[in-house]
N, CA, C and O of each residue as an XYZ file, in Angstrom:
400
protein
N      50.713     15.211     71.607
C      49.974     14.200     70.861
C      48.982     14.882     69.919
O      48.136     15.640     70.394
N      49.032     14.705     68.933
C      47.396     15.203     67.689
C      46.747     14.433     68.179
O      47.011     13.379     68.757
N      45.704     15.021     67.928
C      44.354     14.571     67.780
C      43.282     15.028     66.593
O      42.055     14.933     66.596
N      44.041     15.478     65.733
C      43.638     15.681     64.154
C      44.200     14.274     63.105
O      44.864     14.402     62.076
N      43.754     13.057     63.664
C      44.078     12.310     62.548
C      44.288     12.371     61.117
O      45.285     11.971     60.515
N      43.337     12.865     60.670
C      43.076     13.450     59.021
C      43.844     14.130     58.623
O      43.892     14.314     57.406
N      44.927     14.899     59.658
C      46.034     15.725     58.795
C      47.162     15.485     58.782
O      48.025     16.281     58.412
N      47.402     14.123     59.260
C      48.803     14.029     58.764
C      49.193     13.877     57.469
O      48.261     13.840     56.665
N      50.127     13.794     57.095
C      51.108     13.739     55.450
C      52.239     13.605     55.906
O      52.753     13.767     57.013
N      52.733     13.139     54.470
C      54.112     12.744     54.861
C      55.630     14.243     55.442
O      56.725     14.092     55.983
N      55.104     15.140     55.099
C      55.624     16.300     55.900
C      55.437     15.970     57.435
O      56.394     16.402     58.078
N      54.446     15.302     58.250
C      54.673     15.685     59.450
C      55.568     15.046     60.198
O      55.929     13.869     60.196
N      55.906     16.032     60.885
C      57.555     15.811     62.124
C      56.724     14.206     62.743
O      55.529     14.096     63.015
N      57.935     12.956     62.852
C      57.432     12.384     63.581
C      57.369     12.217     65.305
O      57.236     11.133     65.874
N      57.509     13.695     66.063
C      57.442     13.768     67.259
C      55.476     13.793     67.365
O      54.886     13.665     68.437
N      54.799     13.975     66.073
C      53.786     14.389     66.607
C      52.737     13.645     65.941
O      51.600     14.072     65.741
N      53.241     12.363     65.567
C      52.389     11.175     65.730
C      52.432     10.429     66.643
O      53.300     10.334     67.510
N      50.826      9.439     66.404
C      50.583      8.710     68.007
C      51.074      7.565     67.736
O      50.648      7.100     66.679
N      52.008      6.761     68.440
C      52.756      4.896     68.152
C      51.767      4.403     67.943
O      50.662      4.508     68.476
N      52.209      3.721     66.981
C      51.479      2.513     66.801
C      50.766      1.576     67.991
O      51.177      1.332     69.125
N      49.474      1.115     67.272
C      48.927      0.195     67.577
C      48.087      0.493     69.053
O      47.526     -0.320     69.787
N      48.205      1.732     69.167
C      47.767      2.707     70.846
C      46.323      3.355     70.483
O      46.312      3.881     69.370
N      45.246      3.412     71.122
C      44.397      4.070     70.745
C      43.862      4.766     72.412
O      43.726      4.310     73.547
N      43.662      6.237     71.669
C      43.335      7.255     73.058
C      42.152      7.820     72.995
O      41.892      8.730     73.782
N      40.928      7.263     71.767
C      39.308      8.014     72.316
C      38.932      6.301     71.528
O      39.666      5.470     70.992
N      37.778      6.333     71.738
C      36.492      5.243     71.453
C      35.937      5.803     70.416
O      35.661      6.996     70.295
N      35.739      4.815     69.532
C      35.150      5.316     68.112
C      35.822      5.984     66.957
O      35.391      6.709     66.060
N      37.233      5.433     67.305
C      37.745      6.549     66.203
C      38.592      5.168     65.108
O      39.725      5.374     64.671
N      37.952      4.034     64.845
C      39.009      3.674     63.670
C      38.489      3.814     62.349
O      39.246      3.560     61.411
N      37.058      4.258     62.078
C      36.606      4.929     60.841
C      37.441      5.684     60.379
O      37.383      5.972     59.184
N      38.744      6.362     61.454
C      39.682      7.777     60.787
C      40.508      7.028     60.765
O      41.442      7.668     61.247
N      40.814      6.213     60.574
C      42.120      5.162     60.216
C      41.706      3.738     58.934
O      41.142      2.650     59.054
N      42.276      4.408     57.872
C      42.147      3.456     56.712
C      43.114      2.187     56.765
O      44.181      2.039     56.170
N      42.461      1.310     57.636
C      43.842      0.028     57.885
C      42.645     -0.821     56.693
O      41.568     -0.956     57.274
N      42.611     -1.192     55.742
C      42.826     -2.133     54.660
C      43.913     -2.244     54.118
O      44.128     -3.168     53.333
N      44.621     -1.532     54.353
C      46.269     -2.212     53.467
C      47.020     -2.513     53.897
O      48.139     -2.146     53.538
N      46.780     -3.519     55.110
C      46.928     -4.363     56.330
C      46.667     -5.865     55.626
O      47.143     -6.927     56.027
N      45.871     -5.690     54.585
C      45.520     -6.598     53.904
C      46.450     -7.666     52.965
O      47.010     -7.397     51.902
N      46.441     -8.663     53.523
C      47.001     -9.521     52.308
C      46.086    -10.663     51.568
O      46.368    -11.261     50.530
N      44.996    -10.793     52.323
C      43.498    -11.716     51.110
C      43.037    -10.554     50.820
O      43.395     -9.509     51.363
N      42.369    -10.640     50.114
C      40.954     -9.372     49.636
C      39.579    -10.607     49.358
O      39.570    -11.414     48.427
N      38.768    -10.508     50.156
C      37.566    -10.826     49.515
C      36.462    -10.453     48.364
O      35.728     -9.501     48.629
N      36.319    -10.974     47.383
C      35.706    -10.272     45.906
C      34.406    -10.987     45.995
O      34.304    -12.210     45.902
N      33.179     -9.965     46.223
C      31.899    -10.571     46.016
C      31.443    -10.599     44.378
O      31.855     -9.930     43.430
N      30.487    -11.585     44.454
C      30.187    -11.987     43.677
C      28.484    -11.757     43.294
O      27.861    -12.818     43.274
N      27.803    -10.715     43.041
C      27.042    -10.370     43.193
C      26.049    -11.707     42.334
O      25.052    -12.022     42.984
N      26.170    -12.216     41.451
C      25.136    -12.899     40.624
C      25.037    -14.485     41.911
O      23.949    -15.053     41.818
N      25.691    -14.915     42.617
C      25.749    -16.032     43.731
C      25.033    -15.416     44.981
O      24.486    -16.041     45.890
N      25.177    -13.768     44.803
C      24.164    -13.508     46.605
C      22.550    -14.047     46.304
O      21.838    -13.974     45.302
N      22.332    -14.642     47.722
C      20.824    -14.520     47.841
C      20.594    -13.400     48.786
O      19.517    -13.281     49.370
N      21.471    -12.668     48.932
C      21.014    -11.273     50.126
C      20.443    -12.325     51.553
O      19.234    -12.365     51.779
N      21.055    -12.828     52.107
C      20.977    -13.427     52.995
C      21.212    -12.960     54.241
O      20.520    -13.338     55.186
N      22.350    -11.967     54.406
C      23.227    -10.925     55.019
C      23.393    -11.509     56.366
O      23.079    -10.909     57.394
N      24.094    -13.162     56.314
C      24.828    -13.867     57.027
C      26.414    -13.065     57.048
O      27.035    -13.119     58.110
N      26.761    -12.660     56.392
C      28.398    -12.270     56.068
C      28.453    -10.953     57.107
O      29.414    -10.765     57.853
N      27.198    -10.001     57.043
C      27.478     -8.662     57.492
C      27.495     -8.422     59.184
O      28.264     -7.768     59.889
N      26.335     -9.223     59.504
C      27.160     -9.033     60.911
C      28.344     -9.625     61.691
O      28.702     -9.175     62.780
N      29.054    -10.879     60.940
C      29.974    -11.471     61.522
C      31.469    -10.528     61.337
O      32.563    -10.575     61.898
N      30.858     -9.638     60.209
C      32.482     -8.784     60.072
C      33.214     -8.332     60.818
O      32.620     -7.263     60.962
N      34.174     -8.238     61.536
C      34.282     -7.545     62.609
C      35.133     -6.116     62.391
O      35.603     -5.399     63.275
N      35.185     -5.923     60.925
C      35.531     -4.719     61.267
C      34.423     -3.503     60.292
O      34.644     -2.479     59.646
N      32.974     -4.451     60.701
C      32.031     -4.034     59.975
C      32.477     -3.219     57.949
O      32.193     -2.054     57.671
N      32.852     -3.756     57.383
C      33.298     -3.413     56.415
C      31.969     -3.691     55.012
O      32.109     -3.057     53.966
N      30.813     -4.630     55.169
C      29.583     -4.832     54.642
C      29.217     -4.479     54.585
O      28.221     -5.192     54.705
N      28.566     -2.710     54.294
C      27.901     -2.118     54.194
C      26.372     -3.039     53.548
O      26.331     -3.660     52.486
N      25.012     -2.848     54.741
C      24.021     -3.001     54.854
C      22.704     -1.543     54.538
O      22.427     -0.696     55.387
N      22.067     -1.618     53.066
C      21.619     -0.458     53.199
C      19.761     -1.245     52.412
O      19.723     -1.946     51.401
N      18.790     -0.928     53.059
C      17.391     -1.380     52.975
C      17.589     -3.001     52.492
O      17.426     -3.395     51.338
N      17.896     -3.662     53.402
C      17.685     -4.782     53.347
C      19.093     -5.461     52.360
O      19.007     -6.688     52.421
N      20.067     -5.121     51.678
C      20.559     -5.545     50.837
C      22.028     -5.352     51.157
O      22.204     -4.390     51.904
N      23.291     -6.086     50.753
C      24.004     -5.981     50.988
C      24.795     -4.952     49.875
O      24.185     -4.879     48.808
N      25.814     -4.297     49.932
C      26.815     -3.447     49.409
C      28.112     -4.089     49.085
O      28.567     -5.162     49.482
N      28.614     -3.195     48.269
C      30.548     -3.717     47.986
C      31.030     -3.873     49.272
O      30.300     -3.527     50.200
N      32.152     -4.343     49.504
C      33.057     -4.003     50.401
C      33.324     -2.842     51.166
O      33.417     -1.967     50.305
N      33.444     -2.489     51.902
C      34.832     -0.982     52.470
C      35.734     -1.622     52.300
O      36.000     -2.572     53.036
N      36.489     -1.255     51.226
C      38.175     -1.479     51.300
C      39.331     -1.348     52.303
O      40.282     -1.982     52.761
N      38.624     -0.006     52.393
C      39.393      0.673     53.325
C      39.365      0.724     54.473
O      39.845      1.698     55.051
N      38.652     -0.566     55.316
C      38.275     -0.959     56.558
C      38.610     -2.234     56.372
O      39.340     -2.697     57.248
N      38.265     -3.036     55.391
C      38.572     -4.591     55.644
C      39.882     -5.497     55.696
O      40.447     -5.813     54.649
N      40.268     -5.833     56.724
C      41.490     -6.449     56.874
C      41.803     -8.073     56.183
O      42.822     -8.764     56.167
N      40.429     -8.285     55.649
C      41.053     -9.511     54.593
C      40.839    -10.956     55.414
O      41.285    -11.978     54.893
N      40.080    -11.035     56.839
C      40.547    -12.303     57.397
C      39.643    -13.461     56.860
O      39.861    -14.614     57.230
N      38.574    -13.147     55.942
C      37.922    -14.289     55.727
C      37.162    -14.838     56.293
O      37.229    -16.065     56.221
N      36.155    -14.277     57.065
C      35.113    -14.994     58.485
C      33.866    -14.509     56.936
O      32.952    -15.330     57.019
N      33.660    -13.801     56.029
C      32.780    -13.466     55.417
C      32.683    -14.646     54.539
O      31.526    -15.043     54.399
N      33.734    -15.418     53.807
C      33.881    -15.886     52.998
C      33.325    -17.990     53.237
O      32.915    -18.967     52.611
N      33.790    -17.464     54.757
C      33.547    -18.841     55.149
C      31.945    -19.056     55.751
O      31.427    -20.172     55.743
N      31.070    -17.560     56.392
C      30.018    -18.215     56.280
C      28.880    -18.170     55.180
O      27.683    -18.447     55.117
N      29.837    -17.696     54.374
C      28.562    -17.981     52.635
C      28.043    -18.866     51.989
O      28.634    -19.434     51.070
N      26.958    -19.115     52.318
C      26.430    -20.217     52.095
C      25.938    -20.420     50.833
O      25.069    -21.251     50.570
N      26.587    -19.519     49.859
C      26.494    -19.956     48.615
C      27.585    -19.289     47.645
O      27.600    -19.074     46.433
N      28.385    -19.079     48.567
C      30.109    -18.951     47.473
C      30.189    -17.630     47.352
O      31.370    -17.310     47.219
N      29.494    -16.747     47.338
C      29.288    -15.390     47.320
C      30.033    -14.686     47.401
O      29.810    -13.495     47.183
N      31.336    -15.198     47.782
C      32.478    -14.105     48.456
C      33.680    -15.470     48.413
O      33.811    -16.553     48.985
N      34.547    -14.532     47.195
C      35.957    -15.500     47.119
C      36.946    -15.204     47.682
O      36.920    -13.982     47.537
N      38.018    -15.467     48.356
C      39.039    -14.620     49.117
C      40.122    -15.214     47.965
O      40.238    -16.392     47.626
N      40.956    -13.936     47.415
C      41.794    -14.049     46.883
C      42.980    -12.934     47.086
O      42.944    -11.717     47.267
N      44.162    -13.989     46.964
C      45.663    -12.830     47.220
C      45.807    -11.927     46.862
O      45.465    -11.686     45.704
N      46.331    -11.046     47.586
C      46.620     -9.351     47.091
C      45.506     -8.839     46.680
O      44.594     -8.929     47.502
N      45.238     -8.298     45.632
C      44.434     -7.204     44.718
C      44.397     -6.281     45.873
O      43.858     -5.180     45.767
């Protein structure tokens, strides 16, 4: 089994990747870019935030980056698209739209 996530490529033998959907330490899906898992994308809308930062803790795959009080873009590359952000915005702030 690896345990060097970060180095696979498409060269590697597949005897020496881990199956799908299995996880063998705690804390490790930061090393796994699942946003393109995605089929909504949520697009904020920065001129509609009141920085309210209702959206950021409900994320669950923390993808809101929270930095001195204010909210951030997206992580792309963490967010799976389900829309729990979009629905508690209490002022439209966040549109979920197909693909992109």
């Amino acid at each position: 089994m690896r345990t060097d996530v970060n180095k696979i490529t498409e060269q590697t033998p597949h005897q020496e990747l881990t199956e799908g959907l299995m996880m063998f330490a705690g804390a490790t899906s930061k090393n796994f870019k699942t946003g393109e898992w995605r089929t909504n994308t949520p697009v904020f809308i920065a001129d509609k935030c009141k920085q309210c930062l209702l959206c950021a803790p409900v994320c669950p795959d923390s993808s809101i980056p929270v930095t001195e009080g204010k909210r951030g873009e997206f992580d792309y590359d963490h967010c799976k698209g389900c829309g729990i952000c979009a629905k508690v915005c209490p002022f439209g702030a966040i549109e979920m739209k197909e693909g992109l």
